[in-house]
MIFIDO-771510 format. One record per residue (C-alpha): x negated, y negated, z negated. Coordinates in Angstrom, 2 decimals. Layout:
% residues N
REC      c1      c2      c3
REC       X       Y       Z
...
//
This chain:
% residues 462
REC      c1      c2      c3
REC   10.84  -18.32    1.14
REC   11.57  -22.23    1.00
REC   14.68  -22.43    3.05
REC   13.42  -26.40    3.55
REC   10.80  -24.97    5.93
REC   12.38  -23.09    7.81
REC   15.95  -25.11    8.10
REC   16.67  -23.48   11.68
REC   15.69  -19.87   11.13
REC   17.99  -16.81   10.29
REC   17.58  -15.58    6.64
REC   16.79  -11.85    7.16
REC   15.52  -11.24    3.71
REC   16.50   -8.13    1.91
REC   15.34   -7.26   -0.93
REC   15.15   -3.57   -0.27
REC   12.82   -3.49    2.55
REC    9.71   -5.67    0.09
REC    7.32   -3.31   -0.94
REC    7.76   -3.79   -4.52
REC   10.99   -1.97   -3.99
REC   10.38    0.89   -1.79
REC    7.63    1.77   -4.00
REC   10.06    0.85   -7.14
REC   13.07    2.97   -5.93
REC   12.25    6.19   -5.34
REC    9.50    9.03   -6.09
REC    7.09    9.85   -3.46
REC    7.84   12.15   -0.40
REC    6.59   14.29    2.44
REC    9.03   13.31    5.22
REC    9.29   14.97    9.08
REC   11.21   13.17   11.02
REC   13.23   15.35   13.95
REC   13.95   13.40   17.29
REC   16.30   14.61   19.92
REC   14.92   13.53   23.20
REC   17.35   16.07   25.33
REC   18.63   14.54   28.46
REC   22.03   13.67   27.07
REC   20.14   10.91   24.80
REC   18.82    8.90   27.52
REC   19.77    5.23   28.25
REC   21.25    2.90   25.25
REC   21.26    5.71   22.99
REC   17.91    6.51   23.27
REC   16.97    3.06   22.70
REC   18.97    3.31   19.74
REC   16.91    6.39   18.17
REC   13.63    4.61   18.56
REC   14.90    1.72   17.09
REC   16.07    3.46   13.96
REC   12.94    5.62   13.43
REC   11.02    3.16   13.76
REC   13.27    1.18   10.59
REC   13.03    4.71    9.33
REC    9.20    4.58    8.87
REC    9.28    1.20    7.37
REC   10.99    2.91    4.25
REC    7.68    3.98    3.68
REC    4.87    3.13    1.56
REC    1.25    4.51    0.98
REC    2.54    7.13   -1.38
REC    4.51    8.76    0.93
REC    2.94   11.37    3.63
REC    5.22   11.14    6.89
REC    5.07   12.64   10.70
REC    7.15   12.51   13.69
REC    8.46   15.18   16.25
REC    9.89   15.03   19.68
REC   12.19   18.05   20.79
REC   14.09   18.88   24.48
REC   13.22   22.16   25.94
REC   10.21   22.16   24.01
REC    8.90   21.07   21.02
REC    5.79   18.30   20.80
REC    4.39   16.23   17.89
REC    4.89   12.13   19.10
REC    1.40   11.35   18.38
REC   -1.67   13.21   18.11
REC   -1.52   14.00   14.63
REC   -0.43   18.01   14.15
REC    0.31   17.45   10.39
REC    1.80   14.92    8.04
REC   -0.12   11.76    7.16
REC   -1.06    8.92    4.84
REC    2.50    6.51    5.60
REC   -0.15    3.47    5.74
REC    0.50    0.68    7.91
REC   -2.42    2.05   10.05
REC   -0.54    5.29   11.22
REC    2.88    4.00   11.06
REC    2.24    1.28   13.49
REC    0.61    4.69   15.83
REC    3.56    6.85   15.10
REC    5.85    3.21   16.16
REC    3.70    3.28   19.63
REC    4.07    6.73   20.23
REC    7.95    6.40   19.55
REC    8.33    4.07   22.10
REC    6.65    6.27   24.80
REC    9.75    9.51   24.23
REC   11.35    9.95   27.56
REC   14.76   11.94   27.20
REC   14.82   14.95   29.51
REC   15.74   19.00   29.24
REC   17.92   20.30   26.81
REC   18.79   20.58   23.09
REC   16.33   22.72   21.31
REC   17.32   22.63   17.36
REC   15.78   25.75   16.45
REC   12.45   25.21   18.00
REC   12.41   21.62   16.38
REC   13.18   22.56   12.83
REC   10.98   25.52   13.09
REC    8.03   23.02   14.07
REC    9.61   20.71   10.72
REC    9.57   23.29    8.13
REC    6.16   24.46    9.48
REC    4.35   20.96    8.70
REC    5.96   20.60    5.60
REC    5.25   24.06    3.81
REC    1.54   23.83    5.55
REC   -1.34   24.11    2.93
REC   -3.96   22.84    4.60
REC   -3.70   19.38    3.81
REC   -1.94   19.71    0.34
REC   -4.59   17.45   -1.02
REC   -3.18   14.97    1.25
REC    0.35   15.38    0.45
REC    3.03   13.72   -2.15
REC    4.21   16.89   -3.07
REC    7.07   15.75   -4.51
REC   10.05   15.12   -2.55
REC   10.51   17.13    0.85
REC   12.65   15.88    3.52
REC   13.51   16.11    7.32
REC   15.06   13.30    9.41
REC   17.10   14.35   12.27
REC   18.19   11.55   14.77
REC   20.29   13.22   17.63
REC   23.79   12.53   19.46
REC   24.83   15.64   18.45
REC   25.11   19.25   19.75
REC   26.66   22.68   19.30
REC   23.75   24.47   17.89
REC   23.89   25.05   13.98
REC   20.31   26.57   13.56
REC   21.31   28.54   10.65
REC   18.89   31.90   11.05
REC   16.09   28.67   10.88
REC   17.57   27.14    7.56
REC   17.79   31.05    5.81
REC   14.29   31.57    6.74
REC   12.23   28.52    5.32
REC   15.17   26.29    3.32
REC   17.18   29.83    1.38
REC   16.09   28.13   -1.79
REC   17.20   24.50   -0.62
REC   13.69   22.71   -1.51
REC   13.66   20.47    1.48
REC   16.29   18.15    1.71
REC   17.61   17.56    5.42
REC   19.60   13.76    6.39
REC   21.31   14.00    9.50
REC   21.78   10.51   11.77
REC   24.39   11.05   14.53
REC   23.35    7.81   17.15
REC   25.26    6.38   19.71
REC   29.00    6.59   20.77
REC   30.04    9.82   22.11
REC   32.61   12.37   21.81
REC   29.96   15.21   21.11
REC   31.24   17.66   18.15
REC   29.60   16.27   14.53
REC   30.92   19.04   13.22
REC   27.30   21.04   13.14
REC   24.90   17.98   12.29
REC   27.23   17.19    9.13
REC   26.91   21.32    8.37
REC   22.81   21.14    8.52
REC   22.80   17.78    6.00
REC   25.36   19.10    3.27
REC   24.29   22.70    3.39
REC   20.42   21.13    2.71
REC   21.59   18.80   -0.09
REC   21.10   16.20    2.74
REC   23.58   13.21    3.89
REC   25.34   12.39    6.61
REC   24.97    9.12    8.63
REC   26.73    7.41   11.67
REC   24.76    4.96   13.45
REC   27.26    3.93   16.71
REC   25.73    0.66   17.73
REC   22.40   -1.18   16.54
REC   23.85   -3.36   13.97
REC   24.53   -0.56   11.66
REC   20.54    0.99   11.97
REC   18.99   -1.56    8.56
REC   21.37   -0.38    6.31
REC   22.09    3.59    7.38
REC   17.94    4.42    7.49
REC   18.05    2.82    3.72
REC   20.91    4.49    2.19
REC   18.91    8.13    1.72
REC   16.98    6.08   -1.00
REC   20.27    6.57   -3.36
REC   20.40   10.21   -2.60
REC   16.92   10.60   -3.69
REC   17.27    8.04   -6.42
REC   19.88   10.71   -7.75
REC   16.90   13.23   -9.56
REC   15.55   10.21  -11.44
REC   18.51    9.70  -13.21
REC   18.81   13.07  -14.31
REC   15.04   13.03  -15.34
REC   16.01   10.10  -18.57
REC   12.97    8.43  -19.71
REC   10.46   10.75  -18.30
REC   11.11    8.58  -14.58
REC   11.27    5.45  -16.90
REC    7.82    4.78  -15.95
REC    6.15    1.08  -14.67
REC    4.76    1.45  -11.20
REC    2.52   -1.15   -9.96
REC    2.48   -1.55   -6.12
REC   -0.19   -2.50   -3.77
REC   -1.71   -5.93   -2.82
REC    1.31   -7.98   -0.96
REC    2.33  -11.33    0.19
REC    4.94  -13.00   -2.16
REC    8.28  -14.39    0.00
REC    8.12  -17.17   -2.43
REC    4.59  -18.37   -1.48
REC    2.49  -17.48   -4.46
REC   -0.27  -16.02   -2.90
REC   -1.07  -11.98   -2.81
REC    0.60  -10.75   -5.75
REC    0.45   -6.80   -7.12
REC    4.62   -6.29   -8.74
REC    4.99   -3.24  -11.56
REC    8.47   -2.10  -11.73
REC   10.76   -0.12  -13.17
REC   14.32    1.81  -11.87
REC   17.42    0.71  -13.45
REC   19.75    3.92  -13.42
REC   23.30    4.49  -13.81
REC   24.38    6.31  -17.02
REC   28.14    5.16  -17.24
REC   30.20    7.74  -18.75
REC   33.92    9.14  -18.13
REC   36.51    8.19  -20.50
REC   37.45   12.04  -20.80
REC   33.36   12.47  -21.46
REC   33.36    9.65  -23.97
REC   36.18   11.14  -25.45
REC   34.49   14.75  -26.05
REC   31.08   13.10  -26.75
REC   29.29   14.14  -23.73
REC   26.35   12.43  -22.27
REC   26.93   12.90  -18.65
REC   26.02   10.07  -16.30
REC   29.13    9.30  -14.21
REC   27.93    8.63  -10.49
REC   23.81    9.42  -11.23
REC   22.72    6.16   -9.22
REC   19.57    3.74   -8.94
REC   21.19    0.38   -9.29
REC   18.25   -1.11   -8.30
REC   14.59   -1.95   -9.60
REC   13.76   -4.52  -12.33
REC   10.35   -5.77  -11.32
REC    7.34   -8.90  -12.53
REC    5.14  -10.26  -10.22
REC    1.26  -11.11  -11.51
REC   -0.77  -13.25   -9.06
REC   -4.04  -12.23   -8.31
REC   -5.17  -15.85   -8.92
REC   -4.01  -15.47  -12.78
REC   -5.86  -12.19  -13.14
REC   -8.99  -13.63  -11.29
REC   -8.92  -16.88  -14.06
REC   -8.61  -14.60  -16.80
REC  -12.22  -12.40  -15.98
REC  -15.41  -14.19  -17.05
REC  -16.79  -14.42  -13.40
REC  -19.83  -17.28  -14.62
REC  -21.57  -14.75  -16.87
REC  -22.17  -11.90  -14.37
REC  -24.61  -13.95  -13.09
REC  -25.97  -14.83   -8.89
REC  -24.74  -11.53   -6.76
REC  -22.66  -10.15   -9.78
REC  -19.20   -9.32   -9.20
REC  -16.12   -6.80  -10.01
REC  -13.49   -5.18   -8.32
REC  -10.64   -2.68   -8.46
REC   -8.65   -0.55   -6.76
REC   -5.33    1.95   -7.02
REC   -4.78    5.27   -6.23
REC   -5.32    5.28   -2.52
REC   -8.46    3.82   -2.80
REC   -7.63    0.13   -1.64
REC   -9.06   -2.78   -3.44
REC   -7.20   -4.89   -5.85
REC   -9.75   -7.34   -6.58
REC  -13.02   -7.93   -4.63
REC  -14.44  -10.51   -3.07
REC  -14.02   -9.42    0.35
REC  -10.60   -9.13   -0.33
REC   -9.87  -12.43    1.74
REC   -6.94  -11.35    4.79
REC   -6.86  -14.38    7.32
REC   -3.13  -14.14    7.91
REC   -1.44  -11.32    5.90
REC    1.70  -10.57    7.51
REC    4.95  -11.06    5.00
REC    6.80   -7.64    6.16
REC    3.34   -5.65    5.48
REC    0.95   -4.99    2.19
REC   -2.41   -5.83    2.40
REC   -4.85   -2.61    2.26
REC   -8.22   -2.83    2.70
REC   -9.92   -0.13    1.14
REC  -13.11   -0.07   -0.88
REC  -15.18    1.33    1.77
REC  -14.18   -0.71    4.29
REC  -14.94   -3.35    1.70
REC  -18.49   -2.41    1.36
REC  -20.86   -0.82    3.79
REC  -20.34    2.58    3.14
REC  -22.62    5.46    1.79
REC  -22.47    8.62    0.30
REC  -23.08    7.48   -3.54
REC  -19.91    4.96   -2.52
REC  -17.72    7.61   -1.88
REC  -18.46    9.01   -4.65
REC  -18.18    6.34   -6.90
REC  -14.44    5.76   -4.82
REC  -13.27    9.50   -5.31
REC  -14.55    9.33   -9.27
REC  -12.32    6.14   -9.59
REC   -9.18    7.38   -8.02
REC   -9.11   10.18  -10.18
REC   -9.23    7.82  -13.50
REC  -12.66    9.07  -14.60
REC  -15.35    6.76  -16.24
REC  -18.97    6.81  -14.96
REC  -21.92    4.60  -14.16
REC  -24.32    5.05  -10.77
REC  -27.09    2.75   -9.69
REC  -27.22    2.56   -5.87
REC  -29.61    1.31   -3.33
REC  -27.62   -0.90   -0.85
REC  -27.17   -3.42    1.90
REC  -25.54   -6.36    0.94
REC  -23.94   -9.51    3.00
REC  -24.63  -13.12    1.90
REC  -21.86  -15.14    0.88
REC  -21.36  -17.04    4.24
REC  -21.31  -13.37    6.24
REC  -24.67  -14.05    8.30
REC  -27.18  -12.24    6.81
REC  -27.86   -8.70    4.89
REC  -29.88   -7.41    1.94
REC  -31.61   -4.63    0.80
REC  -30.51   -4.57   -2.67
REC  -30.24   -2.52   -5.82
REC  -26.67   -2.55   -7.47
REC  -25.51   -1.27  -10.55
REC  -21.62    0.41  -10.59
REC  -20.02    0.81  -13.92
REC  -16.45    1.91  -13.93
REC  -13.23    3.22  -16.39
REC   -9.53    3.67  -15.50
REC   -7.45    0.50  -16.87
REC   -5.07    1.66  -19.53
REC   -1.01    1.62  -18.71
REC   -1.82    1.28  -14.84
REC   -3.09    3.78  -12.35
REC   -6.38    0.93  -11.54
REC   -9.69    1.94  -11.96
REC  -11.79   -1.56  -12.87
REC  -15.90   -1.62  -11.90
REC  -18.45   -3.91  -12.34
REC  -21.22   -4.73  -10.31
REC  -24.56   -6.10  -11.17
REC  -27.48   -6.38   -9.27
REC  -30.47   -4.91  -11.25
REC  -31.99   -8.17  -12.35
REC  -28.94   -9.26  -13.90
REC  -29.54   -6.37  -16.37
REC  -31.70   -8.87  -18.72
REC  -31.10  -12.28  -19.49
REC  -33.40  -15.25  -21.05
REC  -32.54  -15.75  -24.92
REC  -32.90  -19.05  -26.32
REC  -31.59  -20.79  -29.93
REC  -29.87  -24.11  -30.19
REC  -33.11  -26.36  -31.43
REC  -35.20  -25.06  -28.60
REC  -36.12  -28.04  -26.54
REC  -35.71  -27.33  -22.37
REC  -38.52  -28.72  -20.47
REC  -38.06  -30.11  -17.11
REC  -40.45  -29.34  -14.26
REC  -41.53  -31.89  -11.79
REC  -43.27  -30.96   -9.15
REC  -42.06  -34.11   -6.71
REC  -44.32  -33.42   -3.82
REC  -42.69  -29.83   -3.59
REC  -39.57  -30.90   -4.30
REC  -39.95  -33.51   -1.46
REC  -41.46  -31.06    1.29
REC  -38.17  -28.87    0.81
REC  -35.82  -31.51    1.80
REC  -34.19  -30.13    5.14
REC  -34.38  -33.41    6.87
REC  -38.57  -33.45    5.58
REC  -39.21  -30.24    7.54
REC  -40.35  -31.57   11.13
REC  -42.47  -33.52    9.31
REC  -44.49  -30.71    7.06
REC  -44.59  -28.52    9.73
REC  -41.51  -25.91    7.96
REC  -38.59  -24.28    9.97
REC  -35.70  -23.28    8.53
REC  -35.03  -19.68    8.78
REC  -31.72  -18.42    6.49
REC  -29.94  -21.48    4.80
REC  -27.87  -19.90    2.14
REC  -25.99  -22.21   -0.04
REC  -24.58  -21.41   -3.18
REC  -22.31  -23.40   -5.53
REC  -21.67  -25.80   -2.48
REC  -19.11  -28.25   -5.20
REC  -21.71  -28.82   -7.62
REC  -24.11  -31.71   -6.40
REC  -28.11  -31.44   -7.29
REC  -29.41  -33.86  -10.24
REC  -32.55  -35.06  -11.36
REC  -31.48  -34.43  -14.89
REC  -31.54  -30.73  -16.32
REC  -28.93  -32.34  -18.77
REC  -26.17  -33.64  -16.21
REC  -26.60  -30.62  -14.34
REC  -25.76  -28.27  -16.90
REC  -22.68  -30.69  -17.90
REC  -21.53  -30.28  -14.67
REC  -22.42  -26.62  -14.64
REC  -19.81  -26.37  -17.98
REC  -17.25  -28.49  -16.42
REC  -16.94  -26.16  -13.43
REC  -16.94  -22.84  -15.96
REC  -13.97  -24.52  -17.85
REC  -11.84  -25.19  -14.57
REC  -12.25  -21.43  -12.96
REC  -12.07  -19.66  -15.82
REC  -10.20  -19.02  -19.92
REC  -11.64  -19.28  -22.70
REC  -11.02  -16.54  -25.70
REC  -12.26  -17.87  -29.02
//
């Protein structure tokens, strides 16, 4: 961001809360996160709690599956959702509302909490809507007596859920338990005493889980490409592929024997090229689909890439932009189709009868469309075109053949929009297209302009 701009504001940029990196850093995950909403939590500290979950969530991206429970004397979901779900900006600005709505009352309740936890994650109803990769529970509490441990032998004996404990506030409660739960769970332990220390402590379990992708070698040395975003330097929505830079120092003693062993098996950050959607958009030959012909694309959650709806008002900085492809289009079964076949990096072609809005938004069409579609290579996009079905043929001519111009003046005259009072006509559906190029007499000068135009918006490969 141009510091000239904005000479009186705070520079709160970090790095590790852009999307590029969250997506960059770490593999995906099914996270629960645990509140403590017992009576001993209420005032400042409780504040505190919603504060930091709500930083908590922001660690997430669309890969990552996430939900949030409240516990006291009982144990209740925050919102209305009973399982884990997409970590869009959607549902965590819900999960953010219902946050902010915990009142603290009753008493400490660890076992039925972690019971509720362990039950979401190892649920297999919604496994197709799950990372399945990383599985972690959150616990924000001030602490407690209660070590749960009968809970943690029943669903975590073979340690596949990861638990970070977050001890908020300033008390004199015993930590002694909440460290137990995070380092018997191949968790972490974090203190969070006063709201300055919330940014960095909800970021820090990225290293822990950074740790397995060191150990993997090249098989986690793989470029990731994120969603649609707004660059902090003002280039427009951007898409960013990355790749994690690891840690693989060795001892001296290990050098010494001539062991490979990583030293401190650490993400040191993410390496990372940003491609403008404006550059990708110049390189596709948009003038020869022809009127009402156009392509798109979108990634693995369905959301569009490229399409020309794709046009956010004001997309926020801290936020990516996601629109997905049905919400792009007007929806229909054959679409959803065509969106499911796409995601899943298959290659297919469906014709499909339609509605379709004008250019300008006012009006819609009843139109035939042709979808043809194939994965692109090296990326997890899937790339379509769309023609309508008259753009399936196309006039052939040679060089020598002479173009004859048609004058019908008299026509020509009547259609003027300014000549309609006086032939009787009323304008029903003005649709203009190609507003920058002006009308000509001459076929000749129209076409030159025509070429001129093509040259500007678009690259030529010879």
């Amino acid at each position: 961001m141009d510091a000239r701009k904005t000479p009186s504001k705070i520079d709160l940029y970090d790095v590790r809360r852009r999307p590029w990196y969250i997506q960059g850093a770490a593999s995906p995950k099914d996270m629960l996160i645990l509140v403590d909403a017992s009576g001993s939590v209420s005032g400042l500290t409780l504040k505190l709690i919603r504060t930091s979950v709500g930083e908590m969530l922001e660690t997430l991206s669309d890969d990552d599956y996430v939900n949030v429970v409240y516990f006291n004397t009982r144990v209740n979901n925050t919102a209305c959702f009973d399982h884990l779900v997409q970590a869009n900006v959607r549902n965590k600005r819900f999960l953010k509302d219902a946050v902010r709505n915990i009142s603290a009352k009753g008493i400490t309740n660890y076992k039925g909490g972690f019971e509720l936890a362990f039950e979401q994650l190892s649920s297999l109803n919604v496994t197709q809507g799950r990372a399945l990769c990383n599985k972690i529970i959150m616990l924000f509490t001030d602490g407690g007596e209660e070590r749960a441990q009968e809970i943690f032998q029943k669903y975590n004996a073979d340690k596949k859920v990861r638990i970070f404990t977050f001890s908020v506030g300033q008390h004199n409660y015993d930590k002694g338990p909440i460290q137990w739960m995070a380092c018997t769970n191949k968790g972490y332990y974090y203190e969070i005493p006063s709201i300055g220390a919330i940014r960095i402590n909800t970021q820090e379990y990225l290293d822990v889980l950074g740790r397995p992708m060191v150990k993997a070698n090249n098989k986690a040395k793989q470029v990731q490409w994120t969603n649609v975003y707004q660059d902090a330097l003002e280039l427009g929505l951007v898409i960013t592929g990355t790749l994690p830079v690891f840690n693989k120092t060795n001892t001296k003693a290990d050098k010494e024997r001539g062991l490979q062993r990583p030293q401190n098996q650490l993400i040191l950050g993410v390496m990372a090229i940003d491609v403008s959607l404006d550059d990708i958009k110049r390189l596709t030959p948009r003038f020869t689909f022809g009127p009402n012909g156009y392509y798109f694309a979108i990634d693995p959650n369905g959301y569009v890439l490229l399409h020309p709806n794709l046009c956010p008002k004001n997309p926020k900085f801290q936020e990516p932009v996601t629109l997905d492809f049905l919400d792009a289009e007007l929806e229909d079964e054959i679409k959803v189709e065509i969106r499911t076949n796409m995601i899943n990096g298959e290659t297919g072609h469906r014709t499909v009868h339609t509605l379709v809005k004008s250019q300008d938004e006012r009006y819609i069409d009843r139109s035939e469309r042709s979808y043809t579609y194939a994965p692109v290579k090296g990326t997890d996009y899937s790339l379509a075109l769309v023609l309508p079905v008259y753009s399936l043929h196309y006039i052939h001519t040679t060089i020598g053949d002479t173009i004859t111009q048609a004058k019908l003046e008299l026509v020509s005259e009547s259609l003027q929009e300014d000549k309609f009072e006086e032939y009787g006509y009323t304008l029903i559906a003005p649709r203009e297209y190609c507003k920058d190029l002006k009308p000509s007499k001459n076929n000749t000068v129209f076409l030159s302009m025509y070429s001129l135009k093509s040259i500007r918006n678009s690259v030529l490969f010879l």
